[in-house]
N, C-alpha and C positions, 0 to 999 in steps of 0.2 A: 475818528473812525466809528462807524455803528457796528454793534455786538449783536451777535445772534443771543437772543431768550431763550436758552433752554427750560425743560422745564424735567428730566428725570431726576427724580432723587432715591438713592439705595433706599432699599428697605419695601419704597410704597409698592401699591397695587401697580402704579406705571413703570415700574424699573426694567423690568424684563420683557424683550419683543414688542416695547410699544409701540403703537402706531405701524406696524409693519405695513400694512397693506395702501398707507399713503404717508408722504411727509408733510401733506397739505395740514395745517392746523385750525384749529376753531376756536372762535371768540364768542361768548357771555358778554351783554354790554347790558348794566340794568339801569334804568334813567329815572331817577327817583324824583317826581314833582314834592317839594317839601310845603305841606302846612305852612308854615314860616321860617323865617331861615334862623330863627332863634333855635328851633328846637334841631337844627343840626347835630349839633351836640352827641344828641342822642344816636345818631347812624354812627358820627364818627365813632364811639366807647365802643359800639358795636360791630363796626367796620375792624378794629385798630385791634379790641381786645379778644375778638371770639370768632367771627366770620374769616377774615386773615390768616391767624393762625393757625388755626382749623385746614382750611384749605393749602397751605404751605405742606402739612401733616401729611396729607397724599400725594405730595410729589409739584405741587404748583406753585411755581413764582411768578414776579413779576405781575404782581397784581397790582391795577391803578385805580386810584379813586380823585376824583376830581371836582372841583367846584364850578361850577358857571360864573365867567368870568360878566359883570354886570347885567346881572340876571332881573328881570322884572317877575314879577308874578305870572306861574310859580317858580321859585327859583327850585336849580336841579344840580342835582350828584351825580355822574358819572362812574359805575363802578366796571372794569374792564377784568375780568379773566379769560386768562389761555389755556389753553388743552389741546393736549396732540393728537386729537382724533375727538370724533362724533365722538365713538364708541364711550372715551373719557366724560365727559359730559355727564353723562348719565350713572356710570361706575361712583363719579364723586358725591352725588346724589344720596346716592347708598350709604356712603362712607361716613359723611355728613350724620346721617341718620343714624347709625352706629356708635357719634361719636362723644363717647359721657362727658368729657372736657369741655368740648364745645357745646354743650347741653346745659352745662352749670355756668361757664363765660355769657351764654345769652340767656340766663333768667332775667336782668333786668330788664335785657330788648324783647323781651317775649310779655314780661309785664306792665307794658306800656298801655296805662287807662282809654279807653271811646272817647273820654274827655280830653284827652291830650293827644290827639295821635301826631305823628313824627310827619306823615307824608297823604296825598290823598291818593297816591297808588305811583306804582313805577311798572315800566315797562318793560319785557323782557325781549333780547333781541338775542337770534343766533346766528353768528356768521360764519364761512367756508372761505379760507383762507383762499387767495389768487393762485392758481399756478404759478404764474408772473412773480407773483411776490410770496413764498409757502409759509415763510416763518415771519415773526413779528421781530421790529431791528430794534432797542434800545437807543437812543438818542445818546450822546455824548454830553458832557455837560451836566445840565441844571437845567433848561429851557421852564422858563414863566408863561409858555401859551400852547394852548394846543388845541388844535382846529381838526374838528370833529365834522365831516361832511357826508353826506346822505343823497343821495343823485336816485331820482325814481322815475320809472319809465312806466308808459301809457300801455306796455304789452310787454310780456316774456321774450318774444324772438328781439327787442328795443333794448330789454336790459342783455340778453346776453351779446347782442352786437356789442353794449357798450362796453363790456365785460372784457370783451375780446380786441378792446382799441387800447384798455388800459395792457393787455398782457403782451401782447405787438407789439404798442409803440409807447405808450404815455407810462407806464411805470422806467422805459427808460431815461423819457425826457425829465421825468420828477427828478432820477439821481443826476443825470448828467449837467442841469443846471441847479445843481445843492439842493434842493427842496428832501427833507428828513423825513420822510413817511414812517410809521410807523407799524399801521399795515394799513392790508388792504382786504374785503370780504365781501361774498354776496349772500346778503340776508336771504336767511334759511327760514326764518321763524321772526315772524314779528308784526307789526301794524302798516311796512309802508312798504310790501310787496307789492310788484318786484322792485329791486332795486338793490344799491351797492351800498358801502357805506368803508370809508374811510379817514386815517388819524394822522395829522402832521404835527410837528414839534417846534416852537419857533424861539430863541431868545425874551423877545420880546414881539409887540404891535408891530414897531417901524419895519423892524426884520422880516415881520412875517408879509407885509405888506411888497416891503422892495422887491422879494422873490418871487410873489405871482407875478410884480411888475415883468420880473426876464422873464417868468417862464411866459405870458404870453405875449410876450415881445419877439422872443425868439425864434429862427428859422423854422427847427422842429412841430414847433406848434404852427407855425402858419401853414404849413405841407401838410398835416396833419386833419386839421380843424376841420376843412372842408370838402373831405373825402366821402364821395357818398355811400361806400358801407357805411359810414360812422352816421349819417344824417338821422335827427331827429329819433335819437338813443334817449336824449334827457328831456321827462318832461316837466319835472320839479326837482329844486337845489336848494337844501336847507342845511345851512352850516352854522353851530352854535362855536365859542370862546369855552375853555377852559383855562384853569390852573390849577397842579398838582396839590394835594392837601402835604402836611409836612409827613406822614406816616406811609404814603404812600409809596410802593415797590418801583415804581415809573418814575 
């Protein structure tokens, strides 16, 4: 069964009346092009020992961080945080800024030489959870893959029709033939406006392969597909491979 990710915890800034005014939540996704992937390393100590926990501190779990699964140049990190509102995003910010633990945990990643840098930049993306889908689901298991897809349309009125096929009908057909979503969201903030962008969970390859096989095999999607509200929503589909690092919340 998939669990709902909470993310309030006594004590933080989020405990009390968060999120009131929507249950919709927002994703952080940072997509780090690494230099080389020797110097990994270095994100992880910083990911694991100071960024992480830090961020736990004001009320957020479920933080994932992830490798590209046979990455060519450059290869990239996936790092995923949630928040229950816009409004959080920016409060964590603060907090962050505030926070002397986490200020003494990233001396090292802050004294990272011009001569050695870790990454040649990462990119920062914000997304608005679906109506359709409001919260982010945990996977069961252990899943070794997870497919990160990005559908971008040639105009606003393209992306939210498409927006609107997923919240009608295609997030029901995800769950009803197994497909494990993780979420779902429309880029707020980022390089590949407009556009969606969401996360599946699979065992493995074979696994993840047989399931698109049903789903568009399936009735669902054939009724679906070629409905002309829905026509020519997608005008680009870039989906990369992942796999969970071992310290990761996901």
């Amino acid at each position: 069964m998939l669990g709902t990710a909470g993310t309030a915890v006594a004590g933080s800034v989020f405990a009390a009346g968060n999120s009131a005014a929507s249950n919709k939540q927002y994703y952080e996704l940072r997509d780090y092009e690494l230099v080389n992937p020797d110097r990994q390393e270095f994100l992880d100590q910083y990911f694991r020992y100071a960024l992480i926990p830090a961020l736990n501190r004001t009320g957020i779990e479920h933080i994932g961080v992830f490798k590209e699964i046979q990455a060519e140049h450059p290869a990239r990190m996936l790092l995923l945080i949630p928040y229950d509102s816009g409004k959080d995003f920016f409060k964590v910010k603060e907090e962050l800024a505030e926070d002397e633990a986490f200020s003494q945990a990233a001396e090292k990643y802050d004294a990272i030489s011009v001569d050695e840098p870790v990454y040649t930049r990462y990119t920062n993306y914000l997304l608005e959870a679906f109506s359709g889908f409001p919260e982010m689901k945990l996977p069961s298991g252990k899943p070794g893959v997870f497919e990160l897809r990005n559908y971008q349309s040639y105009s606003e009125d393209a992306g939210r029709r498409k927006i609107g096929m997923f919240n009608q009908e295609e997030v029901a057909l995800f769950l009803e033939v197994g497909l494990s979503p993780l979420f779902f969201g429309k880029v707020m903030a980022g390089d590949t406006m407009p556009s969606l962008t969401y996360m599946l969970s699979f065992n493995d390859m074979e696994e993840r392969d047989a399931m698109w096989k049903k789903f568009g095999e399936s009735e669902g999607w054939q009724q679906m597909k070629d409905k002309p509200e829905y026509a020519n929503t997608v005008s680009k589909i870039v989906n990369r491979f992942y796999e969970p690092l071992n310290y990761s919340q996901i």
